[in-house]
C-alpha atoms as one frame of an Amber mdcrd trajectory, in Angstrom:
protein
   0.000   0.000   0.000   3.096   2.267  -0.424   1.820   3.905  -3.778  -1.537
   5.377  -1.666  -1.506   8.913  -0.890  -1.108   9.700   2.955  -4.369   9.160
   4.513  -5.659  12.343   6.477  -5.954  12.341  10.110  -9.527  11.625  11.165
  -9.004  14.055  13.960 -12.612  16.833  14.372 -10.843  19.024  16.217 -13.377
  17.943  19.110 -10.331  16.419  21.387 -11.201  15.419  24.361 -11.107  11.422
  25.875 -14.590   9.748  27.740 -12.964   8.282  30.807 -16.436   5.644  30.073
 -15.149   4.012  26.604 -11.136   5.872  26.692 -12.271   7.014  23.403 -12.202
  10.724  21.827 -15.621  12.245  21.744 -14.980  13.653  18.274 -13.051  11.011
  16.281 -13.877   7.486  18.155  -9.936   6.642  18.242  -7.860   5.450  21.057
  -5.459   7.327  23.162  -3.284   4.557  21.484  -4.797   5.302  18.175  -4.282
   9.034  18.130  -0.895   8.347  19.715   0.043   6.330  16.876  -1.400   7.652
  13.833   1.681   9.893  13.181   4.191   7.183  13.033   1.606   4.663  11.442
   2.240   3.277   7.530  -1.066   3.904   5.215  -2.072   0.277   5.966  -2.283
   0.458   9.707  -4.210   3.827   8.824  -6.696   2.725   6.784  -7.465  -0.436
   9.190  -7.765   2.546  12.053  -9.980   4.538   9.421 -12.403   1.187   8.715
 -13.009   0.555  12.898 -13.811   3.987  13.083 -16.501   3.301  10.860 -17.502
   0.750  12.616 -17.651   2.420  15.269 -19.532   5.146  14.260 -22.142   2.807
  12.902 -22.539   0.668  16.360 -22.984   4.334  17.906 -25.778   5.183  15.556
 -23.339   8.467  14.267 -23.424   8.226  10.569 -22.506  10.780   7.684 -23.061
  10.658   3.774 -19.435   9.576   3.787 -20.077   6.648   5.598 -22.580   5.339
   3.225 -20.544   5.859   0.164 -18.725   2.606  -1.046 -14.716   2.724  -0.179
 -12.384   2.281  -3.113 -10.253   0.759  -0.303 -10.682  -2.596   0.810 -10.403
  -3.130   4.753  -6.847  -4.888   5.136  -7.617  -8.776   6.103
């Protein structure tokens, strides 16, 4: 997956953790997640990028963008 473009952050500018679920409250990621996503490679990106999703959609939080179909395929 070297030849993809950088994948932008997912970051809302909404930062702040939910001691509940240790998640952000504007992007769904990780501490670990955001912690890693500048040294991450486009692959572990993209699989960070697809659990969002997933995430979003267990949560009921959905946007046009979400239904569109990925060009990407989810890395196995």
């Amino acid at each position: 997956m070297n030849d993809l473009p950088d994948i932008p952050t997912p970051c809302v500018g909404i930062c702040r953790l939910d001691p509940a679920s240790g998640r952000c409250e504007g992007c769904m990621r990780t501490a670990r997640e955001i912690a890693r996503w500048p040294y991450a490679d486009n692959e572990e990106k993209l699989a960070i990028v697809h659990e969002l999703r997933r995430r979003r959609r267990a949560a009921g939080i959905t946007s046009p963008a979400d239904s569109r179909p990925r060009r990407r395929k989810a890395p196995v």
